[in-house]
C-alpha positions in Angstrom: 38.9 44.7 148.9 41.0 47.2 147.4 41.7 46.3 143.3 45.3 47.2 143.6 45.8 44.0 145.8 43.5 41.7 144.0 45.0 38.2 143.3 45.0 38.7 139.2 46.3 42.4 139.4 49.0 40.5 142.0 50.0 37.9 139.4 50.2 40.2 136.8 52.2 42.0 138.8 54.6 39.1 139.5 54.5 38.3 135.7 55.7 41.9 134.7 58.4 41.6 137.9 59.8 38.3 136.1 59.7 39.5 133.0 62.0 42.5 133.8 64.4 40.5 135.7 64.7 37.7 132.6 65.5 41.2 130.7 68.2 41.7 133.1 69.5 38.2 132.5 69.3 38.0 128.3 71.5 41.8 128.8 73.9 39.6 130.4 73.8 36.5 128.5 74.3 38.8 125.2 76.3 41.3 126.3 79.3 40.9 127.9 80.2 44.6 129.6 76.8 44.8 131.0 77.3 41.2 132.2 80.7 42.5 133.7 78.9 45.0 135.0 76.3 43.2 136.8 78.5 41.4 138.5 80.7 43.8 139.7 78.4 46.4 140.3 74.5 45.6 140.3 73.6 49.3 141.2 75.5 50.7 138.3 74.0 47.5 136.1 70.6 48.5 136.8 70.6 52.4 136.8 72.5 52.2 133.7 69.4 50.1 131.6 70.2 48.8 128.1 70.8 50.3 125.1 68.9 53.1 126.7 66.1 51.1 128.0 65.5 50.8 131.5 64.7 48.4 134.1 61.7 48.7 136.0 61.7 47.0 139.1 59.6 47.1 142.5 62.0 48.5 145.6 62.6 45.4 147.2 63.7 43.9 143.9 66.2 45.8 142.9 67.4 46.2 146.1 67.9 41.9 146.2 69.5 42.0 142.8 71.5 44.6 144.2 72.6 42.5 147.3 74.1 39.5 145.1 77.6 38.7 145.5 78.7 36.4 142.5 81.4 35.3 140.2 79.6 33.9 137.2 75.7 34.8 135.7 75.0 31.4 137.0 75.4 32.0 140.3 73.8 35.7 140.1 71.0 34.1 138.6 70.7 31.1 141.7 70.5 33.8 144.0 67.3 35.2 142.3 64.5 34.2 144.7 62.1 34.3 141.5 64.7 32.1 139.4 65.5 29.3 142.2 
């Protein structure tokens, strides 16, 4: 079995995914243009980092967070599969 696709290298995987989407969430509980930003346009959010850090997330990932439609952080952060 390949390593790569081992269950812990998985999980850790899955904990580092997490951990850079609750990044993308504390921005946007702190900081309100980025939280505008988000929620107005995701792809912009995302490219742009912040305060020149930035987000490192799996393809399908971004391209979910990228997909969400929503009026508050609350309901960007329901639509999170991760965060439901």
């Amino acid at each position: 079995m390949n390593q790569f696709f081992s269950e812990p290298n998985r999980q850790v995987m899955n904990a580092y995914q997490r951990q850079e989407i609750s990044r993308i969430l504390t921005a946007a509980v702190i900081n309100e243009n980025f939280r505008k930003l988000l929620l107005t346009n995701p792809d912009k959010a995302l490219a742009a980092g912040y305060r020149g850090e930035p987000f490192h997330l799996a393809k399908e990932e971004r391209s979910q967070l990228v997909a969400i439609r929503a009026n508050s952080l609350a309901e960007f952060a329901a639509q999170i599969p991760q965060f439901r």
